[in-house]
C-alpha positions in Angstrom: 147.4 -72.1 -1.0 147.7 -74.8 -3.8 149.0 -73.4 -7.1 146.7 -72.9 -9.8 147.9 -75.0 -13.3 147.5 -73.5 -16.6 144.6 -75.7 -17.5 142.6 -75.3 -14.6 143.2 -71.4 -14.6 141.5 -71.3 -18.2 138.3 -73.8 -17.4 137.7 -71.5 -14.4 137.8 -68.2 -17.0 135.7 -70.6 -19.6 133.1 -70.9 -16.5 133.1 -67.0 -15.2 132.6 -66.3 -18.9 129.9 -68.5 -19.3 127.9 -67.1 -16.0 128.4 -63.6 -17.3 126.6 -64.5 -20.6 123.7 -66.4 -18.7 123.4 -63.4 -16.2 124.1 -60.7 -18.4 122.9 -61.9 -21.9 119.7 -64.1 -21.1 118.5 -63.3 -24.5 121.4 -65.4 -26.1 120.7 -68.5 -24.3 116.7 -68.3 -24.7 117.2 -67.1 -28.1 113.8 -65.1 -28.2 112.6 -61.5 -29.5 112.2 -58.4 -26.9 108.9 -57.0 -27.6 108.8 -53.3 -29.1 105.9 -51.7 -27.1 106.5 -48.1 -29.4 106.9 -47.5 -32.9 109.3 -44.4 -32.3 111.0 -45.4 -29.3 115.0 -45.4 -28.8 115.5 -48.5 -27.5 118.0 -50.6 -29.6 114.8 -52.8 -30.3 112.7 -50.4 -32.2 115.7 -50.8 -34.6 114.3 -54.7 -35.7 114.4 -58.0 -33.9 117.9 -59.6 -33.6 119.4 -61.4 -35.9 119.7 -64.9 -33.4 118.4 -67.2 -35.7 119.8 -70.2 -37.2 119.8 -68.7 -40.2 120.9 -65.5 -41.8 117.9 -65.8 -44.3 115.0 -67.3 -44.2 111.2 -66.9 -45.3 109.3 -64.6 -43.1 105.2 -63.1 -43.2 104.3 -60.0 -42.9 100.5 -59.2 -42.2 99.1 -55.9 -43.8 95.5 -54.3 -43.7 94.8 -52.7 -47.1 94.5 -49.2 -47.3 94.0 -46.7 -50.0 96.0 -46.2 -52.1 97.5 -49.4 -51.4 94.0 -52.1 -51.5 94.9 -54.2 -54.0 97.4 -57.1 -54.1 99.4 -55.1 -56.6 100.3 -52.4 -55.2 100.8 -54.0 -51.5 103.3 -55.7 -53.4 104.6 -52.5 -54.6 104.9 -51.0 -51.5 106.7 -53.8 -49.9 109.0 -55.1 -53.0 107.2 -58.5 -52.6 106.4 -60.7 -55.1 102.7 -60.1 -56.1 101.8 -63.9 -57.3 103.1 -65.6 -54.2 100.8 -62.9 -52.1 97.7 -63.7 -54.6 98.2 -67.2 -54.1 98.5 -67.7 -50.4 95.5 -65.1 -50.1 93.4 -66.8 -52.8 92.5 -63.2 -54.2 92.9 -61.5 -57.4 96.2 -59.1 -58.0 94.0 -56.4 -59.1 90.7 -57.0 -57.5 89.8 -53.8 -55.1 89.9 -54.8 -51.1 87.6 -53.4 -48.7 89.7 -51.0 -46.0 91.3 -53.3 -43.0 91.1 -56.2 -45.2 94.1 -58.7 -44.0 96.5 -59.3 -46.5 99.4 -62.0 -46.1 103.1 -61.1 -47.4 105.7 -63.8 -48.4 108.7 -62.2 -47.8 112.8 -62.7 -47.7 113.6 -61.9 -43.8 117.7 -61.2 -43.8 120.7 -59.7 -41.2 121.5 -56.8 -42.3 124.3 -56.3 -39.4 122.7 -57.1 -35.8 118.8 -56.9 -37.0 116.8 -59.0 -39.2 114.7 -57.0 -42.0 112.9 -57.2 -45.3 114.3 -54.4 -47.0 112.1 -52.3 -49.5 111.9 -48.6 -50.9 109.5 -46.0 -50.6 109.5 -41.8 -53.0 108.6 -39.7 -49.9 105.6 -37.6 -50.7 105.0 -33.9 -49.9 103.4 -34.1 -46.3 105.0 -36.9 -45.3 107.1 -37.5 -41.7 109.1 -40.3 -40.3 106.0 -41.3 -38.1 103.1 -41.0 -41.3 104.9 -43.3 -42.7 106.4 -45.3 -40.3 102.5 -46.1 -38.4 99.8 -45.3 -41.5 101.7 -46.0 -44.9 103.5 -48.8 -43.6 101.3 -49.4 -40.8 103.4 -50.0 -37.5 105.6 -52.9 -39.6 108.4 -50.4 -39.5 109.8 -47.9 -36.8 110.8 -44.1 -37.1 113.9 -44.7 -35.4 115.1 -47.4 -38.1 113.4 -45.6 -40.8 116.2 -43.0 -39.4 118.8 -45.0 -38.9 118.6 -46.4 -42.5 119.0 -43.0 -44.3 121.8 -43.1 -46.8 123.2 -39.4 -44.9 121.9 -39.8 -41.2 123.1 -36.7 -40.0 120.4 -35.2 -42.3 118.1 -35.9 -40.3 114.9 -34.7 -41.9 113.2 -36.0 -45.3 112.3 -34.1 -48.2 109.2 -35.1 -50.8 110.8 -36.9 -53.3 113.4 -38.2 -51.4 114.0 -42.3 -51.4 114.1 -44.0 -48.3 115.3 -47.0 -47.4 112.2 -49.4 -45.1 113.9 -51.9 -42.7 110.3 -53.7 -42.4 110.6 -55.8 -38.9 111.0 -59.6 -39.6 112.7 -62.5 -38.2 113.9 -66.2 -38.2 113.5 -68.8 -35.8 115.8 -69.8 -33.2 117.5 -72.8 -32.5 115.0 -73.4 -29.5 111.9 -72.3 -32.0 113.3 -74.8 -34.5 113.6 -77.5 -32.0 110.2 -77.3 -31.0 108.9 -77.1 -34.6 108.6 -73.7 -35.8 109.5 -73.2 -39.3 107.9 -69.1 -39.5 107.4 -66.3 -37.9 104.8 -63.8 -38.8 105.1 -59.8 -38.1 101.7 -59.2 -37.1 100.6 -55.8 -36.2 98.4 -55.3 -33.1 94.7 -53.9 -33.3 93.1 -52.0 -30.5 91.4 -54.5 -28.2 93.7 -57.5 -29.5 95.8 -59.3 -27.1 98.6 -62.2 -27.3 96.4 -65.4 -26.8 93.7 -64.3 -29.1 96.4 -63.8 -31.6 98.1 -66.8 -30.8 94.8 -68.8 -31.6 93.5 -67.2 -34.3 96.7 -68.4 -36.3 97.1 -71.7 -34.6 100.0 -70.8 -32.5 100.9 -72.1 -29.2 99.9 -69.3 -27.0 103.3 -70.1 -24.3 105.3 -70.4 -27.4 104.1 -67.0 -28.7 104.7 -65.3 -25.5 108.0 -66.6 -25.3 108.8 -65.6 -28.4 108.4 -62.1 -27.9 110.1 -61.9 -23.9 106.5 -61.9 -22.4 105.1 -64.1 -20.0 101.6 -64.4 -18.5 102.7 -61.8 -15.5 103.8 -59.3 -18.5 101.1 -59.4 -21.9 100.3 -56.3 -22.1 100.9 -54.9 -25.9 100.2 -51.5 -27.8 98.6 -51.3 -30.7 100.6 -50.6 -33.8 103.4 -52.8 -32.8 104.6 -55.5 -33.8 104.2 -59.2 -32.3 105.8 -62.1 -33.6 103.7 -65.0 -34.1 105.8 -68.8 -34.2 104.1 -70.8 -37.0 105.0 -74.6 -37.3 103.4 -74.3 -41.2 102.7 -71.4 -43.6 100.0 -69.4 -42.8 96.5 -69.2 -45.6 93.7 -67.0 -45.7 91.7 -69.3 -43.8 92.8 -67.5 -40.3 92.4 -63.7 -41.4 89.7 -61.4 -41.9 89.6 -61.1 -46.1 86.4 -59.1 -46.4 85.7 -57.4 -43.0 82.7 -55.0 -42.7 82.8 -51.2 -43.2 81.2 -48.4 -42.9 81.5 -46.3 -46.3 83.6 -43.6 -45.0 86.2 -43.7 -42.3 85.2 -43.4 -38.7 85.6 -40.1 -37.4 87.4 -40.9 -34.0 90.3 -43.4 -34.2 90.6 -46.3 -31.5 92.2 -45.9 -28.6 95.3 -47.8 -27.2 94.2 -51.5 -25.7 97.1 -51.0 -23.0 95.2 -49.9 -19.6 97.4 -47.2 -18.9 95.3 -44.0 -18.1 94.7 -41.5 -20.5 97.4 -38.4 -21.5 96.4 -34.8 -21.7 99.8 -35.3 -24.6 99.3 -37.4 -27.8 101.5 -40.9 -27.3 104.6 -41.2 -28.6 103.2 -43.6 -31.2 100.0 -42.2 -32.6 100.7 -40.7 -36.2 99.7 -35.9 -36.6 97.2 -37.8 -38.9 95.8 -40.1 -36.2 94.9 -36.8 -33.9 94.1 -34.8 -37.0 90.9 -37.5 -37.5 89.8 -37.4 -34.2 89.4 -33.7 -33.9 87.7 -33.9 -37.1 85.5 -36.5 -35.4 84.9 -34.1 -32.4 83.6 -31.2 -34.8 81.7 -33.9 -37.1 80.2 -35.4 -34.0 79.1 -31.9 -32.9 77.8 -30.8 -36.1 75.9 -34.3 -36.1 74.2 -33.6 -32.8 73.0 -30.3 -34.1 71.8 -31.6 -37.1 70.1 -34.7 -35.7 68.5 -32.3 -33.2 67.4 -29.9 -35.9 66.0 -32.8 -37.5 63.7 -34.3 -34.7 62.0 -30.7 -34.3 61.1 -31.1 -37.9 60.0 -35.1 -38.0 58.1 -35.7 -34.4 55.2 -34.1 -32.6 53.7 -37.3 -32.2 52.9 -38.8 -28.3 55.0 -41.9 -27.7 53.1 -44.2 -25.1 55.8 -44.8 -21.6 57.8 -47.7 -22.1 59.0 -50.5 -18.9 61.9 -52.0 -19.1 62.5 -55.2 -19.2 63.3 -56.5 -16.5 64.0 -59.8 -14.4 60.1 -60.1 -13.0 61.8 -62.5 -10.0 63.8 -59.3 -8.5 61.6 -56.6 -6.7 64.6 -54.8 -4.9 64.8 -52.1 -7.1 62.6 -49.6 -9.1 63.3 -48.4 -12.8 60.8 -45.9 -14.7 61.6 -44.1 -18.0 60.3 -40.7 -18.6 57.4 -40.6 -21.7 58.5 -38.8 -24.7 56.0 -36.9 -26.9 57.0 -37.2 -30.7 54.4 -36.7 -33.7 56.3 -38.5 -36.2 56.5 -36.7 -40.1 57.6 -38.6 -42.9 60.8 -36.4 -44.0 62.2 -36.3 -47.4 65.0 -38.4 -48.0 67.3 -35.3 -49.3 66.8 -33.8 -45.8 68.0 -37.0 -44.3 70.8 -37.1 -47.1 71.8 -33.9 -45.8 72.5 -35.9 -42.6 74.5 -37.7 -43.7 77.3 -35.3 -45.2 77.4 -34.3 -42.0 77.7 -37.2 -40.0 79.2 -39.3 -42.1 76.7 -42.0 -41.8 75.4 -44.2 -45.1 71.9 -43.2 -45.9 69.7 -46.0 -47.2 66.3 -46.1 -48.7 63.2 -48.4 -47.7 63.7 -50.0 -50.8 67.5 -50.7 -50.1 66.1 -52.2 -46.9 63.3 -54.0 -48.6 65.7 -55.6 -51.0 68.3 -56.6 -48.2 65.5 -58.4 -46.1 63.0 -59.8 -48.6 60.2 -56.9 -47.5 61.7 -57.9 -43.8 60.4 -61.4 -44.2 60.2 -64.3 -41.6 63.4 -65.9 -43.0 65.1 -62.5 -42.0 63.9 -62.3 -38.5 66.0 -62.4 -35.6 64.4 -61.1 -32.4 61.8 -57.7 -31.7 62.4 -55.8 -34.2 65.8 -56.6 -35.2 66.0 -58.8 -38.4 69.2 -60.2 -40.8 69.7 -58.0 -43.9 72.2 -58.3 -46.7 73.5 -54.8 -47.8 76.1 -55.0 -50.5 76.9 -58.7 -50.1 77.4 -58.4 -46.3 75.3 -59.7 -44.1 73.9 -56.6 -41.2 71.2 -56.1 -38.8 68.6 -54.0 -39.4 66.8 -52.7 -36.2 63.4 -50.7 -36.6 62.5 -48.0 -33.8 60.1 -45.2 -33.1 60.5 -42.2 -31.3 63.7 -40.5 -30.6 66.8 -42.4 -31.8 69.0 -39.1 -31.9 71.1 -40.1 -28.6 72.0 -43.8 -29.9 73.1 -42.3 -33.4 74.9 -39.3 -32.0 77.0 -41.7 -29.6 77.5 -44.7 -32.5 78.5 -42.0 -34.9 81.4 -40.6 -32.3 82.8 -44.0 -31.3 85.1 -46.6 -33.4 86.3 -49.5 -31.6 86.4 -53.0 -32.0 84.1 -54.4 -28.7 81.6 -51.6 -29.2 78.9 -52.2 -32.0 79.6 -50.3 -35.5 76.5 -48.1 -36.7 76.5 -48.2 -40.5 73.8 -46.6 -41.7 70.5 -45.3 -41.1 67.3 -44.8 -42.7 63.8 -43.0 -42.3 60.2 -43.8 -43.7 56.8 -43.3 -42.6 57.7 -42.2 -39.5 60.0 -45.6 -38.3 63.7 -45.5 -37.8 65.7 -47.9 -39.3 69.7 -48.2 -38.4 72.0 -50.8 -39.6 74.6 -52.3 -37.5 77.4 -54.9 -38.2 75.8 -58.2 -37.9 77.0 -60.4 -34.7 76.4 -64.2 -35.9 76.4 -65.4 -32.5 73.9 -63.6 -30.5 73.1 -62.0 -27.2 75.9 -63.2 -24.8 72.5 -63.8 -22.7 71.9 -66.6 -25.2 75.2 -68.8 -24.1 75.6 -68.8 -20.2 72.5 -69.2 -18.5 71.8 -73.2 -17.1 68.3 -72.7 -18.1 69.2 -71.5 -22.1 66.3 -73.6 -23.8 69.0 -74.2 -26.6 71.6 -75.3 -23.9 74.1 -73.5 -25.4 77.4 -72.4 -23.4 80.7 -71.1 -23.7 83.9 -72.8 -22.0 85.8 -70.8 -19.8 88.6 -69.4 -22.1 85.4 -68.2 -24.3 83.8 -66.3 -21.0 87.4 -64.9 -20.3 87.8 -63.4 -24.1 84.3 -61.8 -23.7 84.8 -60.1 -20.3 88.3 -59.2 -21.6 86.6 -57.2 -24.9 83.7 -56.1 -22.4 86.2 -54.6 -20.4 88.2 -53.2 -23.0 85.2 -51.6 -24.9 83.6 -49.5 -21.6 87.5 -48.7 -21.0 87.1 -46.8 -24.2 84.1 -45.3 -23.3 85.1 -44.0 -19.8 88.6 -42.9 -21.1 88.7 -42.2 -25.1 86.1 -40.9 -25.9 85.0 -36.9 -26.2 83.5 -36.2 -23.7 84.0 -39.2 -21.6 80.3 -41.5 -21.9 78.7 -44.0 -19.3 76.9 -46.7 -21.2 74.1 -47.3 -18.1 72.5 -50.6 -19.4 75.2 -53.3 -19.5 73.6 -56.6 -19.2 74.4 -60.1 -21.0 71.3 -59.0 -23.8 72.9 -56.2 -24.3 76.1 -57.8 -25.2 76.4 -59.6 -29.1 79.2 -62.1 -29.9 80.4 -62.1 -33.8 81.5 -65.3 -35.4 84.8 -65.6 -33.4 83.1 -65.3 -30.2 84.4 -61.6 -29.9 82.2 -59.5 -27.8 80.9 -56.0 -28.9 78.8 -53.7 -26.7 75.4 -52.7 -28.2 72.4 -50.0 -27.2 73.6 -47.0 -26.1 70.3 -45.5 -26.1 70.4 -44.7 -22.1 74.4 -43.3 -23.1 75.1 -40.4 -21.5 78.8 -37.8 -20.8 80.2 -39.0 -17.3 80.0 -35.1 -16.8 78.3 -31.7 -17.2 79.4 -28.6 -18.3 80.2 -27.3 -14.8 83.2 -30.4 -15.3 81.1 -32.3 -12.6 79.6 -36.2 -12.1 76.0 -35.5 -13.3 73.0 -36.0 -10.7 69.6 -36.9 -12.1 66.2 -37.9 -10.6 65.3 -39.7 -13.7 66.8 -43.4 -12.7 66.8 -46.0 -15.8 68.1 -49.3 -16.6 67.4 -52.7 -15.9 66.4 -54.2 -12.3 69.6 -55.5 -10.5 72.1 -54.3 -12.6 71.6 -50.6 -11.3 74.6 -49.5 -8.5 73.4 -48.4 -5.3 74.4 -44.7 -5.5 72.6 -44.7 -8.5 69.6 -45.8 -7.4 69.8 -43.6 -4.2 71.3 -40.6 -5.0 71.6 -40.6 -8.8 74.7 -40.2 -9.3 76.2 -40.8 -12.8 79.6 -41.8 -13.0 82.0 -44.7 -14.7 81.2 -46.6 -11.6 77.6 -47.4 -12.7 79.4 -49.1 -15.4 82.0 -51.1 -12.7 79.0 -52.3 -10.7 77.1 -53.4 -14.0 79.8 -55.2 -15.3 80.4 -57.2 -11.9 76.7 -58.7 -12.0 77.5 -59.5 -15.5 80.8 -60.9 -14.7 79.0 -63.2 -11.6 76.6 -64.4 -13.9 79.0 -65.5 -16.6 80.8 -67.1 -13.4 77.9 -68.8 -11.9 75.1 -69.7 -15.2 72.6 -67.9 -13.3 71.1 -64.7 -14.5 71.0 -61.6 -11.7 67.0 -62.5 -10.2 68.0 -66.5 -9.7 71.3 -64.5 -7.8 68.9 -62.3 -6.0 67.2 -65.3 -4.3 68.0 -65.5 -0.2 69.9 -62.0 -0.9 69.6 -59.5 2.2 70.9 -56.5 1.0 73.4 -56.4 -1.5 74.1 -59.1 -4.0 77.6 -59.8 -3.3 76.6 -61.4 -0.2 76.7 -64.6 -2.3 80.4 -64.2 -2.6 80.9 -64.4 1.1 81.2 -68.2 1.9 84.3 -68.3 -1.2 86.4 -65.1 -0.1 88.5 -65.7 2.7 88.0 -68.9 3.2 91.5 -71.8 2.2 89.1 -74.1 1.9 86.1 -72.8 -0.3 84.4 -75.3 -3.1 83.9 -73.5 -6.3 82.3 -76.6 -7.4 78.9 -75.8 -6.2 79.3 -72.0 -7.1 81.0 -72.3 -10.9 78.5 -72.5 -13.6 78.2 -76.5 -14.1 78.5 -76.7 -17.6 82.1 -76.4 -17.0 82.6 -78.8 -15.4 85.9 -78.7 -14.0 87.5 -77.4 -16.9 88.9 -74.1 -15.8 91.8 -73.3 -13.9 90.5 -72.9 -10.3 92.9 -70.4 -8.8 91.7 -67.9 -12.2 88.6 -68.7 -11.1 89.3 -67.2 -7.4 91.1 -64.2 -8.7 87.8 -63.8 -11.1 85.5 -63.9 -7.6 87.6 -61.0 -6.0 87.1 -59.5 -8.9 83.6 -59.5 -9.2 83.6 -58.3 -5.0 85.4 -55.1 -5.6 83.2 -53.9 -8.6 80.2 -54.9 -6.4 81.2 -52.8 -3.5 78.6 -50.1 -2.2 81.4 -47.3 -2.0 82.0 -46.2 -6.0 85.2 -45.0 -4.9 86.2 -48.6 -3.5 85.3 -49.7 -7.3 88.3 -50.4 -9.3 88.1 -48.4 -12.3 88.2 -49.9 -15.8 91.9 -49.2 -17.2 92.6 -51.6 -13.7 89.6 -54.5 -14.7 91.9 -54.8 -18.5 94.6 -54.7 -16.5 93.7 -58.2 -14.5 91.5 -59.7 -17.3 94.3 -59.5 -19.8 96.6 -61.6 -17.7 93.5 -64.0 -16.7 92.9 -64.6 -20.1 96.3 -65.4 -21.0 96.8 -67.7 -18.3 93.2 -69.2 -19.2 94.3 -69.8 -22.6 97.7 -71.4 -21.7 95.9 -73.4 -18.9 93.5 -74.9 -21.8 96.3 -75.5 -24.2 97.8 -77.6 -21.4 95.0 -79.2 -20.5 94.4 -80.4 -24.2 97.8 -81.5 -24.4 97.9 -83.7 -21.5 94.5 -84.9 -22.0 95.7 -85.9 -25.7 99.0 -88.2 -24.0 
């Protein structure tokens, strides 16, 4: 063997060493964030993001959602030893103007090492009743972890804290990389997640390059799924304004009784997660008895206001499709007017914002022409926020009892109701946009449509909102009427689930699926065991939500889909599955064009086959359908940020 020289002995050491950093330490050479998927987790990265940057120091955002006590810029400033003029200025708002809960506030801060991990460093006077995870997930919202809360005391080994004890906060921050800086980023924001977000809706909402904010945090388009309450770093090639967050969101004048559940798709724990705050699950059984108490009530209340005969009511329904048969049962009500201190009475109970006809009256101009948006529904303005008012007759106490139970982004918020002269009134959020119904059919007299990252984000919240309702919420509810009518978009194109009138619990007190006799909901959308048998279960939901999905693929609504169909409606799917060579062209919804990604497309039709399947159990259930539509609409949105790149050379 030839002898080995000095020199060459060391450049082979200087190459082993450097293959043992590229295999071993990745992280070094791509210079990106892992993603924290829980706030009280042990892994080294609930402790902050590494400090990798180029520099030590550097200016970092921090996004917060005020909260009493802390909903003014003042004392958000307070909290996080920010300075409260810089904060007023990049928000445009008043230091001591009062925010509305949930309302986004934008934080300036100093992001420095502090040994491995970057962090804004800030102090908080424990108060009696507090814990590491109180304040780690509510006071300082998820923007901090218990572990480094822990791991910052000035005596560790003590390791519990007393009321008026000061802690130190490492709040999570960092500084871009060399790669970051390289492509342009100059910030990175700590945003917290919200139930039903996910990365690419993020990533656009603040102008961020969706690949660049997966990257950013160690995910990729195989691997988006986040938890809520975490953090997720957004790259920013320019300081973020209050143009891109939600200053004066709508709410309900008292806290929601049951808190949102986690937008991850992993099934439901008997056990609290590891995350959620003893306050969190202290609201929602509050929000079970409430929601009880509210169904006795409202019940007690109908006894007292109807004994009037309400005439049978047909659905409406697609007149085209004749394959199926819907029929609702008559109801016999004698309407009372009832005083409004009974009805106020109601609302202790239910938490639920009473209103007068006056209120009403003043918030629609007498429910003028100008305010009319379709039926009965018409545009009020209720304390300088725009809302829908809906009028209805008869019995309205299933809609309220469910509306007052849930609280989640994609379902539609109830915010008040009101009684006079024997008419219902309730006030939802307002949805800007419309009926989904309104933007993806060819034949839309105002020729209106969506483009397919649009269609994605809507079956995405879809999904994510009857994932709730089959999983989160107590008991478990079926919603029975999903349809594209039936689904309103807000001024983001965000989709939120409305009319839960036909709602009902998956199960009955025996703990089994519930049978009836009494079949309702609207032609074609119904499943066939349904139909047949009556059998109430999530999977009524599944089947639903494929039609809807196949229209939002095709532009046709469900009795133009019917034409030429045998049997079962996803015969139309045949000639496209299993065939190499199958032409989406002539089956894809023309107004796209071909401006979607074809092979998300495909995944999309063997989507829509399994939840059209005539075995429920061959259904995949809905924690699964977020699963896939959260990846499809992160590659959708990469695929269109591509698209508009190349197109732009």
């Amino acid at each position: 063997a030839l002898p080995i020289s000095e020199p060459e002995r060391m450049g082979s050491c200087s190459i082993c060493l450097s293959v043992l950093i590229l295999v071993c330490f990745p992280c070094l050479i791509t210079a990106q964030q892992a993603y924290a998927d829980d706030s009280c987790r042990n892994s080294s990265s609930a402790l902050g993001y590494a400090c990798n940057g180029v520099n030590r120091s550097c200016t970092a955002f921090l996004m917060y959602r005020a909260q009493p006590p802390y909903n003014n810029l003042s004392s958000i400033a307070s909290l996080f030893s920010a300075n409260v003029s810089q904060i007023s200025a990049i928000s445009n708002m008043s230091e001591t103007m009062t925010l509305p809960t949930n309302t986004e506030v934008l934080i300036p801060a100093t992001c420095s090492c502090s040994g491995k991990f970057y962090q804004v460093n800030t102090t908080y006077l424990v108060k009696p009743g507090d814990n590491y995870m109180l304040i780690a997930n509510n006071t300082f919202e998820g923007l901090t972890t218990c572990k480094a809360i822990r791991n910052n005391k000035i005596s560790p080994s003590l390791a519990d804290i007393f009321p008026n004890e000061r802690l130190t906060i490492p709040v999570r921050c960092a500084c871009p990389t060399k790669k970051q800086v390289g492509e342009g980023i100059k910030y990175l924001m700590s945003f917290v997640i919200q139930p039903g977000n996910a990365i690419a809706s993020i990533a656009v909402k603040f102008g961020a390059d969706v690949a660049q904010t997966l990257e950013a945090n160690q995910k990729s388009e195989q691997d988006s799924v986040i938890q809520p309450f975490t953090t997720l770093l957004v790259p920013l090639r320019a300081a973020p304004n209050g143009s891109a967050v939600n200053l004066f969101p709508q709410t309900s004048s008292s806290p929601s009784p049951t808190p949102s559940p986690p937008s991850s798709p992993t099934p439901p724990s008997s056990s609290p997660p590891k995350g959620s705050s003893k306050k969190k699950w202290a609201y929602f059984g509050v929000g079970v008895v409430v929601g009880g108490a509210f169904v006795l009530a409202a019940g007690a209340l109908l006894v007292f206001v109807f004994l009037r005969t309400r005439k049978s009511k047909g659905l409406i329904v697609p007149s085209q499709s004749q394959s199926f048969e819907a029929q609702e049962k008559a109801i016999t009500k004698e309407p009372e007017t009832e005083p409004f201190e009974f009805l106020q009475s109601i609302s202790s109970i239910a938490s639920l914002k009473v209103y007068s006809i006056e209120d009403l009256q003043a918030a629609t101009e007498t429910f003028g022409s100008d305010h009319w948006i379709k039926g009965s529904v018409y545009m009020g303005i209720l304390n300088g926020d725009r809302v829908a008012i809906k009028k209805m007759n008869g019995d309205v106490s299933k809609e309220i009892s469910v509306l007052n139970k849930i609280n989640h982004f994609n379902l539609i918020s109830l915010l008040g109701i009101c009684f006079d002269d024997g008419v219902w009134y309730l006030v939802y959020e307002y949805a800007s946009n419309g009926p989904l119904s309104d933007w993806i059919y060819q034949d839309s007299p105002d020729q209106k449509t969506l483009n397919w990252g649009k269609r994605m984000q809507v079956a995405s919240d879809v999904a994510t909102g009857l994932n709730y309702l089959h999983s989160y919420t107590t008991p478990p509810h079926v919603h029975k009427d999903i349809k594209s009518s039936n689904i309103l978009l807000d001024g983001d194109f965000r989709a939120k689930i409305a009319k839960f009138g036909l709602s009902r619990p998956v199960r009955g007190n025996d703990g089994q699926y519930t049978l009836t006799k009494h079949i309702v909901g609207t032609k074609g959308y119904l499943a066939p065991e349904y139909l047949e048998n009556g059998l109430v279960t999530p999977m009524l939901d599944v089947y639903s939500f494929g039609i809807l999905l196949l229209e939002m693929l095709t532009g046709k609504d469900v009795a133009q889909l019917y034409e030429g169909v045998k049997v079962y409606l996803s015969e139309v799917l045949a000639p496209l599955l299993g065939n190499e060579n199958a032409n989406l062209k002539g089956f894809i919804d023309p107004s796209l064009g071909e401006l979607y990604p074809e092979h998300v497309a495909m995944s999309i039709v063997v989507l829509i086959d399994r939840c059209l399947r005539k075995d429920p159990a061959s259904r995949p259930s809905m924690n699964e359908i977020v699963q896939i539509l959260s990846k499809t609409l992160t590659t959708s949105l990469v695929w269109e940020s591509t698209s508009a790149s190349t197109s732009s050379l």
